[in-house]
MOPAC internal coordinates of N, CA, C and O (Angstrom, degrees):
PM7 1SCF
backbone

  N    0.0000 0     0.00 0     0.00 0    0    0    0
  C    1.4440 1     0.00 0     0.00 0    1    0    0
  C    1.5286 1   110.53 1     0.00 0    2    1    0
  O    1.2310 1   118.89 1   122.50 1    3    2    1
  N    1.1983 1   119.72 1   -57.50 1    3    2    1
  C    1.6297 1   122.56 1   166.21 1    5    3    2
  C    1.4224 1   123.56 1   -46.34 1    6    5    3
  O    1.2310 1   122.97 1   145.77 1    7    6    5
  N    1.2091 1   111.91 1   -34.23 1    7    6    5
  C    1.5280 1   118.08 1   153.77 1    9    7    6
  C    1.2943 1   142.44 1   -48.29 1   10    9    7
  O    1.2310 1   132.66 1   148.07 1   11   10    9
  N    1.2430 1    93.15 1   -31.93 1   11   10    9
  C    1.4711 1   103.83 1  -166.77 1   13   11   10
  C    1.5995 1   104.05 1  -113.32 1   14   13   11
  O    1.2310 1   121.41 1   177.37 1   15   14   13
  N    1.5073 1   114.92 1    -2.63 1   15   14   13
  C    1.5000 1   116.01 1   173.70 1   17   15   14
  C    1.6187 1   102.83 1  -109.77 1   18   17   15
  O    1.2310 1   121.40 1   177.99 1   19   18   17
  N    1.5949 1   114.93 1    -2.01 1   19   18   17
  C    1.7228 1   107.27 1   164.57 1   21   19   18
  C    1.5586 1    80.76 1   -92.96 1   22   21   19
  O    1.2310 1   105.04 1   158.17 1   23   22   21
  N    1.0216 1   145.29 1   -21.83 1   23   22   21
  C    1.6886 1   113.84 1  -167.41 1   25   23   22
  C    1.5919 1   109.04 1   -92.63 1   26   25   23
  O    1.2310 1   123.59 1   170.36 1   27   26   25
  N    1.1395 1   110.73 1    -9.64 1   27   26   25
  C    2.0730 1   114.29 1   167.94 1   29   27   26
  C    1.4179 1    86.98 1   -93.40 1   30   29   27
  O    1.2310 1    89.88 1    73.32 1   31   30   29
  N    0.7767 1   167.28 1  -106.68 1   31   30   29
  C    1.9214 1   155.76 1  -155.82 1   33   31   30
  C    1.5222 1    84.59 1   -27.48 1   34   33   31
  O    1.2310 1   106.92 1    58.54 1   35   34   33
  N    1.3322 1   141.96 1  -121.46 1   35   34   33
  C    1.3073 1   144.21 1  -168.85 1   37   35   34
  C    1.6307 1   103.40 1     8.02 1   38   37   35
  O    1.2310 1   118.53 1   128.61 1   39   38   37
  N    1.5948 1   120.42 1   -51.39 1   39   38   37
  C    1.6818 1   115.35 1  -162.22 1   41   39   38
  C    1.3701 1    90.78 1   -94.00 1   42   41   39
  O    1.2310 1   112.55 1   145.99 1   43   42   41
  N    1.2482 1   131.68 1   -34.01 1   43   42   41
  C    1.6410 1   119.90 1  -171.11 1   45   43   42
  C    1.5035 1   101.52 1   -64.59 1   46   45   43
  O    1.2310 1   118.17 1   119.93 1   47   46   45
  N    0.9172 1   121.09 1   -60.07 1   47   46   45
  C    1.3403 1   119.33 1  -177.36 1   49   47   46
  C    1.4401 1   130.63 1   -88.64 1   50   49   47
  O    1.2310 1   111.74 1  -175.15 1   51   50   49
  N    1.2510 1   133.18 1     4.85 1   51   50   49
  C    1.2813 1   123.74 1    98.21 1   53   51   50
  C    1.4504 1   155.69 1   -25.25 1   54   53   51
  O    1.2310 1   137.05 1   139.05 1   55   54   53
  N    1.1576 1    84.59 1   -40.95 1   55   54   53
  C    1.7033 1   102.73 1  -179.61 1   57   55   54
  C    1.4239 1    90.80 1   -94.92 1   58   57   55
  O    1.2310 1   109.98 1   170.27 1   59   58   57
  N    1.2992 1   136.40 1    -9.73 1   59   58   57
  C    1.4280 1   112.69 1  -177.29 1   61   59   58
  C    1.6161 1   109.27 1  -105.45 1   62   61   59
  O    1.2310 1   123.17 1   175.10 1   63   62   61
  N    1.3906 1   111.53 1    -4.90 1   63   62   61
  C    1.6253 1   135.30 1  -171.63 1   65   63   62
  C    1.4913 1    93.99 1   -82.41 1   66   65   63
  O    1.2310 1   114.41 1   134.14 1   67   66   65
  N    1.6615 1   128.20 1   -45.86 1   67   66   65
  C    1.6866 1   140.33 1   177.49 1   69   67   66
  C    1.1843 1   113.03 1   -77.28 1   70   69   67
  O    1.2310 1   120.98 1   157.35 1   71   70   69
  N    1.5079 1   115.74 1   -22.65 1   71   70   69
  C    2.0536 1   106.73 1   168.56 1   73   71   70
  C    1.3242 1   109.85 1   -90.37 1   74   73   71
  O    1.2310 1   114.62 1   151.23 1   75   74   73
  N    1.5087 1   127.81 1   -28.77 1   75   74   73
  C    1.3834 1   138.92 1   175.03 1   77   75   74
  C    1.7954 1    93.08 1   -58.20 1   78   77   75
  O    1.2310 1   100.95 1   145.00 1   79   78   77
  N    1.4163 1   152.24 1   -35.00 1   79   78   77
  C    1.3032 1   143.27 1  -136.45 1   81   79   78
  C    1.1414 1    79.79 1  -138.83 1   82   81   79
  O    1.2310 1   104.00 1   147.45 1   83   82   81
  N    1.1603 1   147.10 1   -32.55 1   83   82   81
  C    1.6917 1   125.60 1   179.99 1   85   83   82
  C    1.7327 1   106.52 1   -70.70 1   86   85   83
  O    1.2310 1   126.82 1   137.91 1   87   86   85
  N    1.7041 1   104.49 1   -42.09 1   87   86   85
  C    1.3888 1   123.19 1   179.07 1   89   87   86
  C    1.7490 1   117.56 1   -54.11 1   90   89   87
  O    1.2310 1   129.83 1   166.54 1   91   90   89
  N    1.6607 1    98.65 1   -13.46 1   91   90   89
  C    1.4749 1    88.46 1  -158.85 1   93   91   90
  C    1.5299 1    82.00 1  -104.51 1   94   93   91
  O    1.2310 1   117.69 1   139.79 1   95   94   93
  N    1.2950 1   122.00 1   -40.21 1   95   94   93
  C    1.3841 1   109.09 1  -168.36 1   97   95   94
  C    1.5739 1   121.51 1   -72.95 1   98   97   95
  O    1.2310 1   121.31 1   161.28 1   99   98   97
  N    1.9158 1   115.10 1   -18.72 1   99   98   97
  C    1.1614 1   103.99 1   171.05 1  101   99   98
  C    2.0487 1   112.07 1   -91.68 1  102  101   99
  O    1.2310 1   125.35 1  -144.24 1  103  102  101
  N    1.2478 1   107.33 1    35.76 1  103  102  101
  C    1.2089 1   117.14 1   175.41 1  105  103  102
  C    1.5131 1   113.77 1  -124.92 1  106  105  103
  O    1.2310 1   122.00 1   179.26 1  107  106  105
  N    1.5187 1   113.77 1    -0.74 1  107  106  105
  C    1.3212 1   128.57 1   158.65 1  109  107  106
  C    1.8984 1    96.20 1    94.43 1  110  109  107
  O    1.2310 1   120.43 1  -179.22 1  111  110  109
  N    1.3017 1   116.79 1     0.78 1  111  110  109
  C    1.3058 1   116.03 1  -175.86 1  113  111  110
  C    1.7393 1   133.10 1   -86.35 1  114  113  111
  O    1.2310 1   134.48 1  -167.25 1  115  114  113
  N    1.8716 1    89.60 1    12.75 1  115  114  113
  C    1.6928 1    96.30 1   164.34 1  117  115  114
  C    1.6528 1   115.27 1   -38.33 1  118  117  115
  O    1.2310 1   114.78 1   -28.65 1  119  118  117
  N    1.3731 1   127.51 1   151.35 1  119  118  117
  C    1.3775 1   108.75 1   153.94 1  121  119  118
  C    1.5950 1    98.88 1   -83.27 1  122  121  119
  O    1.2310 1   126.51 1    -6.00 1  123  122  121
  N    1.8897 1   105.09 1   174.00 1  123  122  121
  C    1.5380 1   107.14 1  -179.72 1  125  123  122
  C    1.5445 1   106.48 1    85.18 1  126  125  123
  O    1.2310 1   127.68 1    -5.27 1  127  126  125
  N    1.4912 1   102.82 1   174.73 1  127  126  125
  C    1.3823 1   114.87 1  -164.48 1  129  127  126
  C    1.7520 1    83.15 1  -142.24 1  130  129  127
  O    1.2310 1   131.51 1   -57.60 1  131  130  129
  N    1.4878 1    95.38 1   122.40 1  131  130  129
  C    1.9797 1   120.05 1  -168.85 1  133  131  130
  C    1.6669 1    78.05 1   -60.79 1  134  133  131
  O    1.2310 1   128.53 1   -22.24 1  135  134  133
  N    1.3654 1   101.17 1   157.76 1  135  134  133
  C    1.1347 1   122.19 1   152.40 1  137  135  134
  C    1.5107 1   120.79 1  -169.07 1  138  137  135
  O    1.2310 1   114.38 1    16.14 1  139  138  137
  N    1.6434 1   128.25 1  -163.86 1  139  138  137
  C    1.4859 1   117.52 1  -162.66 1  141  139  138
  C    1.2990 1    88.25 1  -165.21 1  142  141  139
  O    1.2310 1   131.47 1   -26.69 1  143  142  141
  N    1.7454 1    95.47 1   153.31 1  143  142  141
  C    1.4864 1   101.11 1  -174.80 1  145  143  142
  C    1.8453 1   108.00 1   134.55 1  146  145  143
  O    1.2310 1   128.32 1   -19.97 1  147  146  145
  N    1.0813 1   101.58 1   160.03 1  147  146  145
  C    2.1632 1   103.10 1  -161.51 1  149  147  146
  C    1.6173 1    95.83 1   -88.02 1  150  149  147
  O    1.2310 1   131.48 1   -44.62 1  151  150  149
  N    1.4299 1    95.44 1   135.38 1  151  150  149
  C    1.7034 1   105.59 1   145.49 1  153  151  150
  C    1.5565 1   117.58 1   -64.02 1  154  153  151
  O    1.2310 1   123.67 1   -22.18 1  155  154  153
  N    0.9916 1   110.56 1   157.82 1  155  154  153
  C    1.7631 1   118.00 1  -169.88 1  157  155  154
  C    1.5874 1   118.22 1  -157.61 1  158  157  155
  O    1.2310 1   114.31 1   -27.94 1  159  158  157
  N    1.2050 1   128.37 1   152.06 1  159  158  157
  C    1.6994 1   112.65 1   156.71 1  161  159  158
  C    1.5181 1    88.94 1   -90.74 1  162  161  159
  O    1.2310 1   135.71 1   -22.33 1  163  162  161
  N    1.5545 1    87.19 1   157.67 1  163  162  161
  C    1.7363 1   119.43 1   160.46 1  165  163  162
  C    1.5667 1   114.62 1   -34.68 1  166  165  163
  O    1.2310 1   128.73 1   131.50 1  167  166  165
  N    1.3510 1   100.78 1   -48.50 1  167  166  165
  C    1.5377 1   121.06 1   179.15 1  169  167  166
  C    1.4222 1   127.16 1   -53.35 1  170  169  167
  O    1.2310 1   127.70 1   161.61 1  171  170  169
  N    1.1774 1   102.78 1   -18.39 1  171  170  169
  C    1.8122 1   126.55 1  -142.84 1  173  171  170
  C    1.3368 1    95.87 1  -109.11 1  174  173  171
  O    1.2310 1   116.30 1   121.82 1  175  174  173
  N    1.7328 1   124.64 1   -58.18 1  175  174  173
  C    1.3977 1   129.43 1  -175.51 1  177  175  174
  C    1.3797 1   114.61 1   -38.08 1  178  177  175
  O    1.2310 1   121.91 1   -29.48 1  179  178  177
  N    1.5707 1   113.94 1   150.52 1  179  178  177
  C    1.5425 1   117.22 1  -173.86 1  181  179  178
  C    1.6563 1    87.74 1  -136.75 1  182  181  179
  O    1.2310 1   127.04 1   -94.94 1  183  182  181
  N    1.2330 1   104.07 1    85.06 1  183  182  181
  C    1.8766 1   123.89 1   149.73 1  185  183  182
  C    1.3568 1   132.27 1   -17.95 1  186  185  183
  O    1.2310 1   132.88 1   136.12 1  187  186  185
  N    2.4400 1    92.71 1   -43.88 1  187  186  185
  C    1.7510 1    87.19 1  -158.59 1  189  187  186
  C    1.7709 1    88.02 1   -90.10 1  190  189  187
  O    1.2310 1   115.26 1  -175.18 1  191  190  189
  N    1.2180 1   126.60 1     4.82 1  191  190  189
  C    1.2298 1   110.64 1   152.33 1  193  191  190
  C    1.6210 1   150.33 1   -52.92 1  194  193  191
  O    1.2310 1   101.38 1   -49.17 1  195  194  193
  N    1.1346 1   151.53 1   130.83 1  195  194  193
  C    1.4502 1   132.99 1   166.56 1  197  195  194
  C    1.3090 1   121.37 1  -113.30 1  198  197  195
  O    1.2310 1   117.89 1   -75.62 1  199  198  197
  N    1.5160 1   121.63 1   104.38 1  199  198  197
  C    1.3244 1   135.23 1   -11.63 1  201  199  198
  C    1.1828 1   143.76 1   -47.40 1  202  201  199
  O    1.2310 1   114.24 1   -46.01 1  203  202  201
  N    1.3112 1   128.51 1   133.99 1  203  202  201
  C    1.5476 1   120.30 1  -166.99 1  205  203  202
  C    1.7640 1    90.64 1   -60.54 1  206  205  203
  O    1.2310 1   131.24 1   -30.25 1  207  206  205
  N    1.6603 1    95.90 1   149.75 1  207  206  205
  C    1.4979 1   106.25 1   173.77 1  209  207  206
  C    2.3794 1   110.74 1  -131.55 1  210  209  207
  O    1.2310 1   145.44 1   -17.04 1  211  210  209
  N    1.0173 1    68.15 1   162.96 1  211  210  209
  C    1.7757 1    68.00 1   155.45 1  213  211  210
  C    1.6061 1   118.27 1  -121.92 1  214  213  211
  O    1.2310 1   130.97 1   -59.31 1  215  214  213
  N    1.8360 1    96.43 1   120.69 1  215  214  213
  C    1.0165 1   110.98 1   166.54 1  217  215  214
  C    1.7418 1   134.29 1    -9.99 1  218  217  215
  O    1.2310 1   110.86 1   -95.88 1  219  218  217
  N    0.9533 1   134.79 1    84.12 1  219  218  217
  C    1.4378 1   119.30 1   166.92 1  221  219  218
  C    1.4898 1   132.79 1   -24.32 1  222  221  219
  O    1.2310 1   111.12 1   -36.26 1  223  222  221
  N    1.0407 1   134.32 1   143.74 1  223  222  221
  C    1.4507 1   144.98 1  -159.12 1  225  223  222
  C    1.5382 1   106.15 1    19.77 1  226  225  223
  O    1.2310 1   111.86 1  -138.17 1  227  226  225
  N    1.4117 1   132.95 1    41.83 1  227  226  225
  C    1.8178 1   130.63 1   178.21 1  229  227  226
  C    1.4641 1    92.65 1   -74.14 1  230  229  227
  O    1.2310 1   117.98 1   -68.25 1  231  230  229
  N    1.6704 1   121.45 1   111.75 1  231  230  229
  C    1.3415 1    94.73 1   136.33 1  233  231  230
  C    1.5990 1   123.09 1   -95.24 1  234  233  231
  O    1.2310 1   116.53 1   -98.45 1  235  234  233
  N    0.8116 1   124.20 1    81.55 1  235  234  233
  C    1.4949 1   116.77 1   178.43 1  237  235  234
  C    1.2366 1   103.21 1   -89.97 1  238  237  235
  O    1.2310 1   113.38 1   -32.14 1  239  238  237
  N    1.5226 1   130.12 1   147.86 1  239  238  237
  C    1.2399 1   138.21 1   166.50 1  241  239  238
  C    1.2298 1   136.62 1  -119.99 1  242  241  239
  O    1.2310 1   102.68 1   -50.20 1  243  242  241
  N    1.3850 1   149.35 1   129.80 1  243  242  241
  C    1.3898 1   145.87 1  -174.28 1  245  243  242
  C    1.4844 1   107.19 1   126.14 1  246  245  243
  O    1.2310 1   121.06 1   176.94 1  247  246  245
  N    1.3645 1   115.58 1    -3.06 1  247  246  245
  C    1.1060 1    96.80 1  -172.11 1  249  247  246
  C    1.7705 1    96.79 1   -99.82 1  250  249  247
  O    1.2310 1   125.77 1    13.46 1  251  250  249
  N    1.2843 1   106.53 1  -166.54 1  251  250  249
  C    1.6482 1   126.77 1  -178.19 1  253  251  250
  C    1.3149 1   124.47 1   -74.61 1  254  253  251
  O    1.2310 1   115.98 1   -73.87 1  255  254  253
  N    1.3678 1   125.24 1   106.13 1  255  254  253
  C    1.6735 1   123.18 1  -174.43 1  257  255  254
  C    1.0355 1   112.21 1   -65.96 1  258  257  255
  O    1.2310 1   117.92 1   -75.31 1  259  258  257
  N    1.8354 1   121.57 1   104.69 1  259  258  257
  C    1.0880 1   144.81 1   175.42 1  261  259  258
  C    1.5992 1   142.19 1  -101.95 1  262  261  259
  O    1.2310 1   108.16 1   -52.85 1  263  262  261
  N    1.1740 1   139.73 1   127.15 1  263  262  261
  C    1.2133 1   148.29 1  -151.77 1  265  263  262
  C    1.6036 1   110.53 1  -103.64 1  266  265  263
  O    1.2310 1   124.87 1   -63.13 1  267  266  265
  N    1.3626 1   108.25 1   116.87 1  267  266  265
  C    1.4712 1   104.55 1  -161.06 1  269  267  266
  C    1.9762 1    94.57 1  -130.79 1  270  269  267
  O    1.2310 1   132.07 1   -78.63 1  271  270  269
  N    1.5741 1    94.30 1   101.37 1  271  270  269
  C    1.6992 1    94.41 1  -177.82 1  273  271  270
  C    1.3027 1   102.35 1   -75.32 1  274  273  271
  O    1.2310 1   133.46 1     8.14 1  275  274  273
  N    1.4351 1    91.59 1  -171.86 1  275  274  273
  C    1.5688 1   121.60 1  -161.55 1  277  275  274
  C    1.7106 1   102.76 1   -53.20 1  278  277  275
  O    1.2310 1   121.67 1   118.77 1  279  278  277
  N    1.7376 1   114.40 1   -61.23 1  279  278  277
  C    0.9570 1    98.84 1   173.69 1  281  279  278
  C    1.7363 1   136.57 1  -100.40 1  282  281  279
  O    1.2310 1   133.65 1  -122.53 1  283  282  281
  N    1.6028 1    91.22 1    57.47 1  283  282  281
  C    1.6187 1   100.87 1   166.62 1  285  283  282
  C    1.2530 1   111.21 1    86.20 1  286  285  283
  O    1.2310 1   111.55 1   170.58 1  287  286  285
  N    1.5082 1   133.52 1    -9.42 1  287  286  285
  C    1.4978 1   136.05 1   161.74 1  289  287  286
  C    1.3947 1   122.96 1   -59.80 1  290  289  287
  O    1.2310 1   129.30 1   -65.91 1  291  290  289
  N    1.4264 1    99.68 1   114.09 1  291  290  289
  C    1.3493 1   103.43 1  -174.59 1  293  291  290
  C    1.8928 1   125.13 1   -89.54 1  294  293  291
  O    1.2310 1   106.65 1   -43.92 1  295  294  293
  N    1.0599 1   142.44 1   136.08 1  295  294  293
  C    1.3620 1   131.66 1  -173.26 1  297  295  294
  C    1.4846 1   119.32 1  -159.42 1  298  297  295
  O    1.2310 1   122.40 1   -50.04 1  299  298  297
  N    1.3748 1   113.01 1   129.96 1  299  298  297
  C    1.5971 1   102.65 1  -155.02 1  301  299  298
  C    1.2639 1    97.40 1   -77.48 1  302  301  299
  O    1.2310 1   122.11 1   -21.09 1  303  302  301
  N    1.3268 1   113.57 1   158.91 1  303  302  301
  C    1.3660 1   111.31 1   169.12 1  305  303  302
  C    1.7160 1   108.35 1  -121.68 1  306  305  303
  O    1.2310 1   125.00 1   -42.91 1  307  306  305
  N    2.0561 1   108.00 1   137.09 1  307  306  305
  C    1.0235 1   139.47 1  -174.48 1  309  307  306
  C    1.5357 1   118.24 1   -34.96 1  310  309  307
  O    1.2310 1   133.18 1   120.79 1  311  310  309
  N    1.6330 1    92.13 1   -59.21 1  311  310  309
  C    1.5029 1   113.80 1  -159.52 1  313  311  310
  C    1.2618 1   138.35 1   -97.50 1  314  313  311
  O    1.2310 1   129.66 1  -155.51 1  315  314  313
  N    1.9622 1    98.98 1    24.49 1  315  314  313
  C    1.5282 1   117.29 1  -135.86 1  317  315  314
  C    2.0875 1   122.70 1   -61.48 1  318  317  315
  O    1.2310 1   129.95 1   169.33 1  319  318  317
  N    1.5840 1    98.42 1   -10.67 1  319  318  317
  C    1.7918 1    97.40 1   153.70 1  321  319  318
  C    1.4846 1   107.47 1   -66.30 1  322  321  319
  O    1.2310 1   106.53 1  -160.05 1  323  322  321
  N    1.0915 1   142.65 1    19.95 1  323  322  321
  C    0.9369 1   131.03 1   160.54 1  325  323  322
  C    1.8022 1   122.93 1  -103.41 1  326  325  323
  O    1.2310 1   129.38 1   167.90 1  327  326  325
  N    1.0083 1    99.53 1   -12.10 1  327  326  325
  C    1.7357 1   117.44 1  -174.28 1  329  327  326
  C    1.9082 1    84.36 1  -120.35 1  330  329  327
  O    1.2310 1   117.16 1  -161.76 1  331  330  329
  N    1.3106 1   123.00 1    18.24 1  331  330  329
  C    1.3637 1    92.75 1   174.49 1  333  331  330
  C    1.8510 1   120.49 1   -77.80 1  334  333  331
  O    1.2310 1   128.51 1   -35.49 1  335  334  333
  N    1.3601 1   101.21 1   144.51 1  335  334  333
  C    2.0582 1    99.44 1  -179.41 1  337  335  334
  C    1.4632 1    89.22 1   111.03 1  338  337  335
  O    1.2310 1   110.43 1   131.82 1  339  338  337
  N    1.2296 1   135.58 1   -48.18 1  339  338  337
  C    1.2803 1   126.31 1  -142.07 1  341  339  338
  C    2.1135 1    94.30 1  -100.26 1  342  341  339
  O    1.2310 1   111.61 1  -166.42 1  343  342  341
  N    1.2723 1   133.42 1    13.58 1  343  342  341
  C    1.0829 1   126.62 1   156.54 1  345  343  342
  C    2.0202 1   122.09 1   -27.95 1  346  345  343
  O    1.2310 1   130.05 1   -62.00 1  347  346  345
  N    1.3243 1    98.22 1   118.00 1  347  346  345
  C    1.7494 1    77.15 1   174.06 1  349  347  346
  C    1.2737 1   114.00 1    75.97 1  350  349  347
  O    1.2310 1   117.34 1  -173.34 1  351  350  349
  N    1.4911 1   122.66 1     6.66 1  351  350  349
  C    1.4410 1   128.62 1   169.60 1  353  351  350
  C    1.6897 1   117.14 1   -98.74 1  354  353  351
  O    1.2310 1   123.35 1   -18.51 1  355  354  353
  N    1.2736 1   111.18 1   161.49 1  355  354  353
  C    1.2258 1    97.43 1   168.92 1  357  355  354
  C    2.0678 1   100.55 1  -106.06 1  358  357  355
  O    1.2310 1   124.76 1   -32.79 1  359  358  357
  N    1.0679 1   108.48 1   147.21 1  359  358  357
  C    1.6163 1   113.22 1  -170.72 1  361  359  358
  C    1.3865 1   100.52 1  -127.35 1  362  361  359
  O    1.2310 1   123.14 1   -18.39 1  363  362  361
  N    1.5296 1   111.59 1   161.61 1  363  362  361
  C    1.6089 1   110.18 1   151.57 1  365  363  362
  C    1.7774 1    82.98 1  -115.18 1  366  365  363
  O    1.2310 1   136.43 1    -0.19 1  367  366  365
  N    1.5252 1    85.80 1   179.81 1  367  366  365
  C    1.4629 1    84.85 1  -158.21 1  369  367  366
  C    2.1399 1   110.47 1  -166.51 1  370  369  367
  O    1.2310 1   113.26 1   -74.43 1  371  370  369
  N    1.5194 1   130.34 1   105.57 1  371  370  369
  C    1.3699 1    91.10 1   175.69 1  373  371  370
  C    1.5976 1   106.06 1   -87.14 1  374  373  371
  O    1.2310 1   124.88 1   -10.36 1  375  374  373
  N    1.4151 1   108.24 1   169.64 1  375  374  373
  C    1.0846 1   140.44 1  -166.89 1  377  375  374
  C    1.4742 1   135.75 1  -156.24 1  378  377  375
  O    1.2310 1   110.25 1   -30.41 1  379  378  377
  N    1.3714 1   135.91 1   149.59 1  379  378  377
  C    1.6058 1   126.12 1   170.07 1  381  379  378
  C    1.1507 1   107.91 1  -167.50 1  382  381  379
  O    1.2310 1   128.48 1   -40.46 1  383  382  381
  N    1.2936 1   101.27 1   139.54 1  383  382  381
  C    1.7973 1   126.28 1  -173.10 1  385  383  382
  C    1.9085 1    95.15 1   -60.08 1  386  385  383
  O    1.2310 1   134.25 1   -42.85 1  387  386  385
  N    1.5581 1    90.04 1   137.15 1  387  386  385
  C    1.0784 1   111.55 1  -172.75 1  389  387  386
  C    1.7429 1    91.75 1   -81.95 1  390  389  387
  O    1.2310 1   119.29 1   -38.12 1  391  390  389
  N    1.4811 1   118.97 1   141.88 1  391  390  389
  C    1.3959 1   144.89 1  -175.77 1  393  391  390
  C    2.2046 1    91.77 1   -62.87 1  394  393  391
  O    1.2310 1   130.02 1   -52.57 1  395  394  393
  N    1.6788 1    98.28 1   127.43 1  395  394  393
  C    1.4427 1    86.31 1   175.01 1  397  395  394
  C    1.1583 1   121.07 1    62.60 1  398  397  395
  O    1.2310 1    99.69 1  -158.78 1  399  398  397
  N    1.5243 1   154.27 1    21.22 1  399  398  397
  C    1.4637 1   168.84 1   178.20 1  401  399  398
  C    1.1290 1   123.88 1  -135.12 1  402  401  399
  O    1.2310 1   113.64 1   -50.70 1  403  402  401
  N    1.5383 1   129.64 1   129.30 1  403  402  401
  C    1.8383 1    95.85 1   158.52 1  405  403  402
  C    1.5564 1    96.80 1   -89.10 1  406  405  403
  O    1.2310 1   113.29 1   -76.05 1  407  406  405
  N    1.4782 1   130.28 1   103.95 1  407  406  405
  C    1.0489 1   125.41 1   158.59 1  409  407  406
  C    1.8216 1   113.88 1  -145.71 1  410  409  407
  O    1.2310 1   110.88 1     4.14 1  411  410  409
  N    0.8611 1   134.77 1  -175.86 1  411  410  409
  C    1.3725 1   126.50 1   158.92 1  413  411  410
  C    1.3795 1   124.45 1  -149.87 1  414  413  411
  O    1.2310 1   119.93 1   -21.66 1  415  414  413
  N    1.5310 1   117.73 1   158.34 1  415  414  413
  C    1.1998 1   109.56 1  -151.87 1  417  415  414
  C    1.8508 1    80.51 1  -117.47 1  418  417  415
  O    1.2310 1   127.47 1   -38.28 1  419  418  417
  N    2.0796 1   103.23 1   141.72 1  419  418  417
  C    1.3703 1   104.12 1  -179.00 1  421  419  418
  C    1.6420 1   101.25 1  -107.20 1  422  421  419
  O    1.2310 1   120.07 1   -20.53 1  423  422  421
  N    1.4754 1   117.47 1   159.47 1  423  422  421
  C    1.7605 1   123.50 1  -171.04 1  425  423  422
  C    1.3748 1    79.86 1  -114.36 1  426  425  423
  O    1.2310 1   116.54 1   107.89 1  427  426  425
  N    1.3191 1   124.18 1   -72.11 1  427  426  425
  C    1.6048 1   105.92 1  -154.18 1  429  427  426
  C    1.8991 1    99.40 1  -139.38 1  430  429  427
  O    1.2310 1   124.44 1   -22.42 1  431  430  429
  N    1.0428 1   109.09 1   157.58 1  431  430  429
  C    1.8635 1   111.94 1   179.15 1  433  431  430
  C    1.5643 1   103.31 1  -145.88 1  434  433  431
  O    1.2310 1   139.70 1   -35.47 1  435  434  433
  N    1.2249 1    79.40 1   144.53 1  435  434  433
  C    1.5600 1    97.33 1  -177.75 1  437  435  434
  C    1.7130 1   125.47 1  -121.86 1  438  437  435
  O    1.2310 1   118.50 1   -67.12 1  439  438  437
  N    0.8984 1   120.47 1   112.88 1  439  438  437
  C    2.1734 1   106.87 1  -164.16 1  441  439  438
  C    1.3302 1    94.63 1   -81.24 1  442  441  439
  O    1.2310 1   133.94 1   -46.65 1  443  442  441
  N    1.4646 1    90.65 1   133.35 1  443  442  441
  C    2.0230 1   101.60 1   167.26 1  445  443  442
  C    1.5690 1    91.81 1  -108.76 1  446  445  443
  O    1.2310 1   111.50 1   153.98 1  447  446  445
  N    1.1326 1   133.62 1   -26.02 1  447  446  445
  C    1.4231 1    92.37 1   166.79 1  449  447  446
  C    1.6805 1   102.33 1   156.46 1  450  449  447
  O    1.2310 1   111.57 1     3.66 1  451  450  449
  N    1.3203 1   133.48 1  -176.34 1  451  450  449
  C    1.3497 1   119.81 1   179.72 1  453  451  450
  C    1.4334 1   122.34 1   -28.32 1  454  453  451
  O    1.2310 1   117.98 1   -23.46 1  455  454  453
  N    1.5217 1   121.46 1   156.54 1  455  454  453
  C    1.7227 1   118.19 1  -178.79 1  457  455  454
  C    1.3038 1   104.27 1   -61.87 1  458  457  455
  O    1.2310 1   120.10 1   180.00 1  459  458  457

């Protein structure tokens, strides 16, 4: 019986943590400014392109988890366990330039789907 009344607390409030965040974003109250465009390493970007892109299948590693929008702007990003999995994806994503940095810090990402 106690089991099964921590696991309805567990879904109520859960479920009330996913209408609170659906509620905020169709009220325009994400923090960050939405945007779109692939996670990448540093390593990965291809320059002599215009728009810069990320390489297809690069695994290279060590370099800097970087955010490469739609139109080819590249910018490292701060907080990169937060974009982890999504390497080589294309995401929407909010986000905002860290004060004094070129870097930016991401709140939440979402994968739309191959880079």
């Amino acid at each position: 019986m106690l089991k099964k009344f921590a696991a309805m607390i567990v879904l109520v409030l859960g479920t009330g943590a996913l209408m609170h965040g659906q509620e905020m974003k169709d009220k325009g109250m994400m923090k960050g400014t939405e945007m779109t465009g692939v996670i990448c390493s540093s390593k990965c970007v291809n320059t002599t392109t215009t728009p810069a892109s990320c390489k297809a299948g690069c695994t290279e590693k060590g370099g800097d988890t970087v955010f490469i929008d739609d139109q080819g702007k590249v910018t490292k990003i701060a907080n990169p366990k937060k974009v982890k999995g999504s390497m080589g994806k294309k995401v929407k994503m909010h986000a905002e330039m860290m004060k004094d940095k070129d870097e930016m810090e991401v709140y939440d990402v979402t994968h739309l789907g191959p880079g």
